[in-house]
N, C-alpha and C positions, 0 to 999 in steps of 0.2 A: 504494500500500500504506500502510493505517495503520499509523501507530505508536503501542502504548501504552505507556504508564509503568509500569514494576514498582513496587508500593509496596515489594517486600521490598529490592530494590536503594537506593529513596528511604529506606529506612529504615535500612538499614545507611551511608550516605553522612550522615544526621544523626549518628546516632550517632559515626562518627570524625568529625565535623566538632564533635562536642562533646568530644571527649577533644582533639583540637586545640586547643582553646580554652584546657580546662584546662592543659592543657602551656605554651602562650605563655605561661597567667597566669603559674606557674612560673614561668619562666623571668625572665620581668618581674620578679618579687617579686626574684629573686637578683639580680639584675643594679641594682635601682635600691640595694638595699640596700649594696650596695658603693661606691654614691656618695655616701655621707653625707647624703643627702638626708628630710625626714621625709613618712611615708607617712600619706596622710589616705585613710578607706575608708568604706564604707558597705554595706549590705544592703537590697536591696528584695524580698518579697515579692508576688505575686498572689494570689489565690483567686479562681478561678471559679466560681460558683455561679447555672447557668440563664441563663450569657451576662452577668451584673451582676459583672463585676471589682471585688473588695475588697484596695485596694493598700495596703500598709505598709512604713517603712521607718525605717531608724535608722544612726547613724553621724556622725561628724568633720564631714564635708565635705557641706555642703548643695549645692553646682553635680552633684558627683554625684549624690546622690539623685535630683533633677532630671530628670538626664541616664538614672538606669535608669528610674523611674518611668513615660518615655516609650520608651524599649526595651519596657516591659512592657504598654503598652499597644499597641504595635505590634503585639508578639505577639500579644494578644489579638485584635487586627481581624484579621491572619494566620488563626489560627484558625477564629473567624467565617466566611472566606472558605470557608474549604478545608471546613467544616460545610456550605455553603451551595453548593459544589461536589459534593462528594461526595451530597447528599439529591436534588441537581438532575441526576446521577447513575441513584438507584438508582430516581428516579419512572420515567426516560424508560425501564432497560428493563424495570422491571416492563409497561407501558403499549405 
């Protein structure tokens, strides 16, 4: 017997696994804030435009920049994939 994947299932399990994330940050942010310690941050974003990622980012700490700018490109090849799964997908049952 096959099994397939529920997208609705995969999608409801990103989405708490992205409130999860927010909430660690939280948590982190209180927690280092209590140790007198000073917090160095940053922001990156993507744009995707026809598969051409347009990255930008700004902030304190260049190692993280770095550090998301290659999270974001991950993402993107993630993506990529899962376009090039789902198209290889919907040939085979149209055909």
């Amino acid at each position: 017997m096959k099994r397939e994947v529920s997208w609705f299932v995969l999608g409801y399990i990103l989405v708490f696994v992205g409130f999860l994330i927010i909430l660690l940050t939280i948590i982190y942010g209180v927690l280092s804030g209590l140790s007198e310690s000073t917090i160095h941050g940053g922001a990156v974003g993507c744009i995707i435009v026809f598969f051409i990622p347009i990255c930008f980012g700004a902030g304190t700490d260049t190692s993280s920049l770095y550090t998301l700018f290659v999270f974001g490109y991950i993402i993107i090849i993630i993506m990529v994939l899962f376009t090039v799964i789902l198209i290889r997908k919907a040939v085979k049952v149209r055909t």
